[in-house]
C-alpha positions in Angstrom: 74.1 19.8 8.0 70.2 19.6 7.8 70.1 21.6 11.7 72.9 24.1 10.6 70.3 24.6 7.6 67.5 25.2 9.9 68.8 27.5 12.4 70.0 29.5 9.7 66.5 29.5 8.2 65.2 30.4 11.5 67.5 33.5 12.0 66.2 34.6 8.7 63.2 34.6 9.2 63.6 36.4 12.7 65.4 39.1 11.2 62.7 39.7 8.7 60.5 40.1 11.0 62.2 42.7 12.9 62.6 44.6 9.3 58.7 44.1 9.0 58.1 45.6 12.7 60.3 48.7 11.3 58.9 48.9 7.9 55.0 49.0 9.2 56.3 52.3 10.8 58.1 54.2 7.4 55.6 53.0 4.7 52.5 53.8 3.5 49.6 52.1 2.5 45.8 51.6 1.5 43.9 48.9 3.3 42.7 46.0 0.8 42.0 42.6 0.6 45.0 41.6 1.3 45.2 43.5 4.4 42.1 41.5 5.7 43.7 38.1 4.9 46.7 38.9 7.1 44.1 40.6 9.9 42.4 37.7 9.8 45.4 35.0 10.4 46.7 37.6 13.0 43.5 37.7 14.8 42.8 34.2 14.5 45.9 33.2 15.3 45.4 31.4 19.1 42.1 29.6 17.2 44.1 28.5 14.1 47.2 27.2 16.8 44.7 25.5 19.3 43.3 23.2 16.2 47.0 22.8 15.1 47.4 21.4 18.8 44.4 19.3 18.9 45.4 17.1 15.5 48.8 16.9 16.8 47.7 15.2 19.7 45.3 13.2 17.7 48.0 12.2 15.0 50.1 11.4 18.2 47.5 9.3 20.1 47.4 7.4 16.9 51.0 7.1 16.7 50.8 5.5 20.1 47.7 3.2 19.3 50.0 1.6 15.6 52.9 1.6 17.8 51.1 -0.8 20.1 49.3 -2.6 17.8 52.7 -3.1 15.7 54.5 -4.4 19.4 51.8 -6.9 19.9 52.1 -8.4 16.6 55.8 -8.8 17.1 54.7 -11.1 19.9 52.1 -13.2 18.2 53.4 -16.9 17.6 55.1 -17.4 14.6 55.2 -13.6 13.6 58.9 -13.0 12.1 57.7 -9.3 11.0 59.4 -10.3 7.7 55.8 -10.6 6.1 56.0 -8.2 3.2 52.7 -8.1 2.8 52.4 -6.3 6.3 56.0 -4.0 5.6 55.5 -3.4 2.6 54.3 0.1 1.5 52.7 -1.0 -1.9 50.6 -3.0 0.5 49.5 0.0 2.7 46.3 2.0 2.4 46.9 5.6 1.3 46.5 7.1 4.5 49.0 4.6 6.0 51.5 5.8 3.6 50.6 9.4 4.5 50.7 9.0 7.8 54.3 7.0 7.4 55.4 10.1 5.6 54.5 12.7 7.5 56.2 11.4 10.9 59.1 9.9 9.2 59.9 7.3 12.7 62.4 5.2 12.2 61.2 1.4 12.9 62.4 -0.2 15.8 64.8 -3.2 14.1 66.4 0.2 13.4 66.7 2.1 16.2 70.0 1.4 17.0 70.8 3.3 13.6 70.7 6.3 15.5 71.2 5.3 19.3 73.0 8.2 20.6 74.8 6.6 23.5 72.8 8.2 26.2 70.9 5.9 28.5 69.5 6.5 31.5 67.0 4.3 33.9 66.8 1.9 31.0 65.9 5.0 28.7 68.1 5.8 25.3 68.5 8.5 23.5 67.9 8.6 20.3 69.0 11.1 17.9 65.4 11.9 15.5 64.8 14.0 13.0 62.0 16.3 13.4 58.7 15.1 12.1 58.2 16.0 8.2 55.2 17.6 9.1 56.3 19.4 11.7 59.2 20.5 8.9 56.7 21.6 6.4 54.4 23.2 8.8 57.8 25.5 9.2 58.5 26.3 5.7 54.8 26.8 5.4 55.3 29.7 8.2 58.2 31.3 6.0 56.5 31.6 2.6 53.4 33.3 4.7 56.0 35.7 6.0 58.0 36.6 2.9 54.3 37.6 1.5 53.5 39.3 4.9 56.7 41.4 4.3 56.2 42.2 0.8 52.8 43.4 1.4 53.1 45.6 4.4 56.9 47.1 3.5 56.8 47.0 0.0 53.1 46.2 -1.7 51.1 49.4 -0.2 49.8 47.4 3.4 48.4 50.1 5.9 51.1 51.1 8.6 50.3 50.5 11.9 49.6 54.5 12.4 46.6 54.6 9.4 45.3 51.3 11.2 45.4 52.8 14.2 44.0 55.8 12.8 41.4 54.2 11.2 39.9 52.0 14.6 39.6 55.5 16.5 37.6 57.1 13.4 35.6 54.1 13.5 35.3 54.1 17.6 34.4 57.7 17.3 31.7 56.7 14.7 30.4 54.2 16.9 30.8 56.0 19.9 28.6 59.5 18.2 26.0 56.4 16.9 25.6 55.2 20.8 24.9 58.6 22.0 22.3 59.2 19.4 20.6 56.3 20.6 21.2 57.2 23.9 20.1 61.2 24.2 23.8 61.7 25.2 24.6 64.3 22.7 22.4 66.2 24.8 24.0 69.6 26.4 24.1 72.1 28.3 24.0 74.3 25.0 21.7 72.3 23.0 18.7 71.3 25.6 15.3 72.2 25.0 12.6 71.7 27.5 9.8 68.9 26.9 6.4 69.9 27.7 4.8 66.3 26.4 3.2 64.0 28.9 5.0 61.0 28.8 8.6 63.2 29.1 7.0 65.0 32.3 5.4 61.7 33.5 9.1 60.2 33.4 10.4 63.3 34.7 8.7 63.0 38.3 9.6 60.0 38.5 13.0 60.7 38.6 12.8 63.7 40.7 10.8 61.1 42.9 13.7 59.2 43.3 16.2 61.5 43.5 15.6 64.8 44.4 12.9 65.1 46.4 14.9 64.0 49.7 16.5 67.2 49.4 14.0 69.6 47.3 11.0 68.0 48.9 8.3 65.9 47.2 6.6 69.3 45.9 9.8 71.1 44.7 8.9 73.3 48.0 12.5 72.8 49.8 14.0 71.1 52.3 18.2 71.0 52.5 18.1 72.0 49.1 16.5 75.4 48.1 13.0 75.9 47.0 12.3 75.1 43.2 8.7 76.4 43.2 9.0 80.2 43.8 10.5 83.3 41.3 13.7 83.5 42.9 16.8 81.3 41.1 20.5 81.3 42.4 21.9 79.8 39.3 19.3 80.8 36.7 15.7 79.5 35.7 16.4 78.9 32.2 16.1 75.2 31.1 19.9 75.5 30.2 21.2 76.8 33.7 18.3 74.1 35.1 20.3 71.3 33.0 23.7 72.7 33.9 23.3 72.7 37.8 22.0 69.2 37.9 24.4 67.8 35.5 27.7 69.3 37.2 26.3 70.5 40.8 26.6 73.1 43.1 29.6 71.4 45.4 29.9 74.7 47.8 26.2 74.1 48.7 26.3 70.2 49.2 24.4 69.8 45.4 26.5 66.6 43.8 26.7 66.2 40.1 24.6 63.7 38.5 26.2 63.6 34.8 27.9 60.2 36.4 24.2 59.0 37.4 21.8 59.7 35.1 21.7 59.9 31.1 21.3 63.5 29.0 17.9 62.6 28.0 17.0 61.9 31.8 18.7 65.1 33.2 16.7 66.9 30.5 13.4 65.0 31.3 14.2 66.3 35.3 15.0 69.9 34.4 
């Protein structure tokens, strides 16, 4: 009856979650507090199930070290096991009795209680119960989701379209923040040439390093056309000057450079 009980649970609390899904979609929402708390478990989620893993197997290895402990006693010399001041639970320490509890194993004098009948290679079967914490762990799982329901179908929880929404605004802040601090709102449109020394300094360098092997080291030509006289095939002005070496000339073998070098370097070169 008790497994009937909890598959049933379980199928619940499945389909709830495919109404959840659904309902982020339909219903609107502010974000909140209580938006965060769920973020939070959601994002912490792999964290919050690796420490779950690592006191189960230290609850387990403890398990394993009583069990052993409690085998070796049976084999002491004049050990019956019927000592009550070992069985008894009024006689165990607090976490004893906690740790009794919460594992529910039934003793061995008992086992055959619930021996299912299976044996093989000299191992039975035996028909357990799940561990009680393991149990409460589960109905801890579908409280947290009723709440998670409420809230995001019914208690004004963001959608997943305003969250969405809301990471790209705040990608698009950060992104126009990066820029800033990188010179890349720089343009084509918007470019103004820099006449102070430590700009120009910077500037030759990078015409150094890049464009003299065409232009030559004096700007006087060499695949690429001369840069020092009146004449300009594309324009002199500081905008035409930023436009050619950001996007190129392919037809005359000049590459683009916007993939190369920053704004605020293309406009130190121009």
């Amino acid at each position: 009856m008790k497994k009937v009980f909890l598959n049933g649970v379980m199928s619940v609390v499945l389909m709830a979650g495919s109404v959840t899904v659904h309902a982020q979609d339909g219903m609107g929402g502010t974000d909140s507090v209580m938006s965060n708390f769920f973020r939070l478990i959601y994002n912490n989620t792999l964290l919050i199930f690796s420490v779950m893993v690592v006191l189960g197997v230290l609850g387990a290895g403890y398990r394993v070290v009583m069990t052993l402990i409690d085998n070796q006693r049976v084999h002491v010399p004049g050990y019956s096991g019927s000592d009550t001041s070992v069985t008894a639970d009024s006689h165990l320490s607090v976490w004893e009795r906690f740790n009794k509890r919460m594992w529910g194993s039934v003793p061995v004098e008992k086992e055959a209680e619930i021996d299912s009948g299976h044996e093989y290679d000299g191992i039975r079967e035996l028909d357990n119960t799940m561990p009680p914490w393991w149990v409460y762990l589960f109905y801890a799982t579908i409280i947290f989701s009723v709440g998670y329901l409420w809230y995001y179908s019914y208690g004004g929880g963001p959608t997943q379209l305003q969250e969405y929404q809301a990471a790209v605004e705040k990608a698009e802040i950060e992104k126009a923040q990066h820029l800033a601090a990188q010179g890349g709102s720089i343009d084509e449109t918007n470019v103004t040439l820099l006449s102070d020394e430590s700009a120009v300094t910077e500037g030759k360098e990078i015409y150094d390093t890049n464009c003299a092997v065409c232009h030559g080291k004096q700007g006087e030509g060499l695949v690429g056309p001369n840069l020092t006289d009146k004449y300009w095939l594309h324009g002199g002005s500081i905008n035409n000057v930023f436009s050619v070496i950001k996007y190129g000339v392919p037809d005359k073998g000049m590459i683009s450079w916007k993939d190369q070098l920053r704004p605020a370097a293309i406009q130190k070169n121009s």
